[in-house]
Steps between C-alpha positions, in 0.01 A plus 500: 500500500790253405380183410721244753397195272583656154901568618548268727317155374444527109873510423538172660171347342604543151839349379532301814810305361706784450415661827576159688860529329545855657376369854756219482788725394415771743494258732853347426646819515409636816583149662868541375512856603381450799775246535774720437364791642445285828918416413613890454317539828669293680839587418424842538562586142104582424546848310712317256226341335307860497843619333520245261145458398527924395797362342433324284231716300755694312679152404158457341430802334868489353441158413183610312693737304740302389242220401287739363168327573306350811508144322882417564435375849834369551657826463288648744571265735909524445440856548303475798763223638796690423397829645437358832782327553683776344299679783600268835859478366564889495301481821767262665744724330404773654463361846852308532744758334342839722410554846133537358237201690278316256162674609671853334675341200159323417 
C-alpha cells in the first residue's frame, strides 16, 4: 500500500523554508510562461517556443563542457541564451530566404 501522507505531506513538513522558496519560484515561472506562451499564441508563432525551449539544451550541455562544472551558472545560462537565439535566428533564416513556411523549418 503506498503511504499518501509519507510522499505527499512529510516533504513539506520538514524544511518548510526551503520548500516555500521552491513554491514561490515555481510559481514565478509558470506566471511568465504562461505570459509568453499566451503571446506566441496569439501571433500564431506557438511551436517556436517548443523549438526553442529543445534548443537550448545543447547550448547548455556545451556550455557545461566548456565550464567544466555545474557551479559556473553564468555560463550555463550564456549557453542556454545563445543557443536559442542562435535557434529562432536560423529559424527566420530558414523561413525568409526558401519557399519553406515556418511550421516545417521549425
Amino acid at each position: 500500500m503506498i503511504d499518501l501522507q509519507r510522499i505527499f505531506f512529510d516533504p513539506w513538513s520538514q524544511n518548510a523554508e526551503v520548500y516555500g522558496w521552491i513554491l514561490l519560484m515555481a510559481c514565478l515561472v509558470s506566471v511568465s510562461c504562461a505570459l509568453l506562451g499566451c503571446f506566441l499564441l496569439l501571433r500564431r508563432m506557438a511551436l517556436l517556443g517548443d523549438a526553442v525551449s529543445h534548443a537550448v539544451l545543447p547550448g547548455i550541455v556545451l556550455a557545461y563542457l566548456w565550464a567544466g562544472n555545474l557551479g559556473s551558472h553564468l555560463a550555463l545560462w550564456v549557453g542556454a541564451v545563445s543557443a536559442g537565439v542562435f535557434c529562432s535566428l536560423l529559424i527566420e533564416t530558414i523561413r525568409r530566404t526558401s519557399r519553406i513556411k515556418e511550421d516545417a523549418a521549425l
